[in-house]
C-alpha positions as MATLAB code, in Angstrom:
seq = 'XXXXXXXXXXXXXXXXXXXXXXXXXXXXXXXXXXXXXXXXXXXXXXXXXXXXXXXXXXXXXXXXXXXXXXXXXXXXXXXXXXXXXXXXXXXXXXXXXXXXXXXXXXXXXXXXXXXXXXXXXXXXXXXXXXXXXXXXXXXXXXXXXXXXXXXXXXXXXXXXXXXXXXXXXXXXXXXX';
ca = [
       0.000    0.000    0.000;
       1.097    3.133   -1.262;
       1.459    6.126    1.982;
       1.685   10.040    1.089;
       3.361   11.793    4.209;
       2.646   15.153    4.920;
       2.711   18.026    6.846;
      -1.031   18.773    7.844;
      -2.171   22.548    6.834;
      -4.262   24.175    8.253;
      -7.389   23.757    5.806;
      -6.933   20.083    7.200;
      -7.106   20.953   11.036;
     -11.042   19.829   11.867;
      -9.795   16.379    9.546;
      -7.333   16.086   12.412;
      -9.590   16.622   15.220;
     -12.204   14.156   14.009;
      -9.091   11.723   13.442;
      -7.848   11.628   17.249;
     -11.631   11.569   18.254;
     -12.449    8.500   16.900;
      -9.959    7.254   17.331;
      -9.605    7.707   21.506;
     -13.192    6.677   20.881;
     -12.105    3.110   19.031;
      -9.649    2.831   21.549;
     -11.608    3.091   24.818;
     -11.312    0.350   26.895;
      -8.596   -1.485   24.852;
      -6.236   -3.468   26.738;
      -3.352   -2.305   24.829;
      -3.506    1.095   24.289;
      -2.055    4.765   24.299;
      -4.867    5.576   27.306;
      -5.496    8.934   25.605;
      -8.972   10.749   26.509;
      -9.810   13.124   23.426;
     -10.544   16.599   24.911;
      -7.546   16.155   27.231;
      -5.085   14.716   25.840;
      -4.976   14.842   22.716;
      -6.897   18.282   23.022;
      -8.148   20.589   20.186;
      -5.981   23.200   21.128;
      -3.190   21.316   21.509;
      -3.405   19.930   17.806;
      -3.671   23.344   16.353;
      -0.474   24.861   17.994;
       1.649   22.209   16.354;
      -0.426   22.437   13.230;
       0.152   26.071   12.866;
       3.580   25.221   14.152;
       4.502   22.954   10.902;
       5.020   20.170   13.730;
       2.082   17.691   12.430;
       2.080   15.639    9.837;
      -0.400   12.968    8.454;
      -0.652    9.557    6.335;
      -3.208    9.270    3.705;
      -4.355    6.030    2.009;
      -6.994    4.878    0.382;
      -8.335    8.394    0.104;
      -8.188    8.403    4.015;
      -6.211   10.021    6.504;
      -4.622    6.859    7.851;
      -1.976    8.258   10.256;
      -1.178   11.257   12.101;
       2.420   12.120   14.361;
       3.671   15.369   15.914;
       7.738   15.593   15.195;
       8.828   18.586   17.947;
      12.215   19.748   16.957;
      13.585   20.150   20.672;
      13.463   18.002   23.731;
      10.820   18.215   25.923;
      11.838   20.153   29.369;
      10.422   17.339   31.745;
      12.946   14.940   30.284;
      16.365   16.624   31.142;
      17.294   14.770   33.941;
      16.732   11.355   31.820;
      19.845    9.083   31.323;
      19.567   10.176   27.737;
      22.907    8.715   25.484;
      22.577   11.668   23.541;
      21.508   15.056   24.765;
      23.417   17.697   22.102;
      20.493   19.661   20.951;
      18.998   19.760   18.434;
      16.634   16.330   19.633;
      13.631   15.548   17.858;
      10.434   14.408   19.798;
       7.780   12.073   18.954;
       4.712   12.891   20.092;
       0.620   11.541   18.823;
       2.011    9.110   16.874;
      -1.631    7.416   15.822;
      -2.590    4.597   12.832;
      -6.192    4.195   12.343;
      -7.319    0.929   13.753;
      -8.635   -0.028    9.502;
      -4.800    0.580    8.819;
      -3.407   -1.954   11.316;
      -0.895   -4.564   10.045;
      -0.272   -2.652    7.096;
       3.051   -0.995    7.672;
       2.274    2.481    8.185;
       3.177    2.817   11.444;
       6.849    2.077   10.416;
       6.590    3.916    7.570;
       5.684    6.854    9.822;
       9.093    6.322   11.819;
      10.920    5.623    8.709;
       9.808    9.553    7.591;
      10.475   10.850   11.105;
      13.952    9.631   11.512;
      14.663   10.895    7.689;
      13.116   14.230    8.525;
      14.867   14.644   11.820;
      18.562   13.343   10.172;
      18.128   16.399    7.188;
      17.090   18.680    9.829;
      20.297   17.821   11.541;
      19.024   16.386   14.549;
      21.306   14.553   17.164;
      18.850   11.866   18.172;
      14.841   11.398   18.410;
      13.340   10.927   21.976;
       9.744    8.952   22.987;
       7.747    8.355   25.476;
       5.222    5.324   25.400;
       2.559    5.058   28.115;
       3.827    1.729   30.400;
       1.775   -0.872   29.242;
       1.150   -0.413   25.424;
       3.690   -3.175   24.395;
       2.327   -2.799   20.626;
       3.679    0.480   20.820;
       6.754   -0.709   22.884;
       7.403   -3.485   20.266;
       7.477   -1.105   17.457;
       9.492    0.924   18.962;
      12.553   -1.463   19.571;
      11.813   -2.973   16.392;
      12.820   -0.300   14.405;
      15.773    0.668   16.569;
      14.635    2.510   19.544;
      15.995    1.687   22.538;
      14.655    1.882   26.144;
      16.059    4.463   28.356;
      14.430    4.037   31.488;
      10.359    3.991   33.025;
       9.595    7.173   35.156;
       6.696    8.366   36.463;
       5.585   12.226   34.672;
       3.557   14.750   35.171;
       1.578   16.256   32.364;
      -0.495   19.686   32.905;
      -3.353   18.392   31.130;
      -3.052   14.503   32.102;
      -1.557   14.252   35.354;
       0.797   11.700   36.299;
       1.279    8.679   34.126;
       4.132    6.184   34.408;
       5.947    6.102   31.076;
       8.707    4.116   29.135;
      11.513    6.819   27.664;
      13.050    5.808   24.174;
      15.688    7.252   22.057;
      17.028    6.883   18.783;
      20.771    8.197   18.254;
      20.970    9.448   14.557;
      24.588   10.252   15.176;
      27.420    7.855   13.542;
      23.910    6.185   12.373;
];
């Protein structure tokens, strides 16, 4: 199956919304899962600062919008006293990555990580940094899969979540 990554514009930002909405909403109650709650996390608000930010960026296929990610091109502040290998800015950080639950098995989650880790490499970037919610082992195996190593768990604190335990990952892009 053929995948068109992009970076979402603006005329696409309600296609976006309704795209993390149903999907929280397919997700509910899942044993394996992200444990996102649309309206908090991901919020509306949220999704348009990194839209109009150039930070999102979407899969289509089929006609659909099959995949959406959020590449942040700096680390995130409440990771900088992780055992990170690499921590010369710039970092890259993953952030909504999200497949449909019709475009499961199909490859487009690693095709997602395959355009992130090209993007972040031309952009010059040091290393990429995760974090996966403890638990979702889909996520976890896809992760190490495609090179991703585990850091450490921790618990964090997110304004709009709380605290949530959390598996760190990183991907060193230099010497890679």
């Amino acid at each position: 199956m053929a995948y068109s990554i992009t970076a979402v514009k603006e005329s696409q930002r309600e296609q976006i919304h309704r795209f993390y909405e149903e999907l929280c909403r397919r997700l509910e109650g899942e044993d394996y899962g992200p444990g996102w709650h649309y309206g908090i996390y991901p919020a509306d608000e949220d999704l348009d600062v990194h839209i109009r930010a150039g930070e999102m960026f979407c899969a289509r296929a089929e006609e659909r919008l099959a995949a959406a990610m959020v590449i942040v091109g700096r680390d995130d502040p409440i990771y900088r006293d992780v055992a990170w290998e690499i921590r010369e800015e710039p970092i890259h950080v993953l952030h909504l990555l999200a497949v449909h639950p019709d475009f499961r098995g199909s490859g487009l989650a690693q095709a997602m990580l395959s355009f992130l880790l090209e993007r972040a490499r031309r952009m010059g970037a040091k290393a990429v940094h995760l974090d996966v919610v403890t638990g979702n082992l889909p996520a976890e195996k896809l992760y190490r899969s495609t090179g991703f190593h585990f850091v450490e768990e921790r618990e964090v604190w997110y304004p709009d979540t709380g605290a949530i335990r959390v598996a760190l990952y990183e991907y060193p892009l230099v010497n890679s």
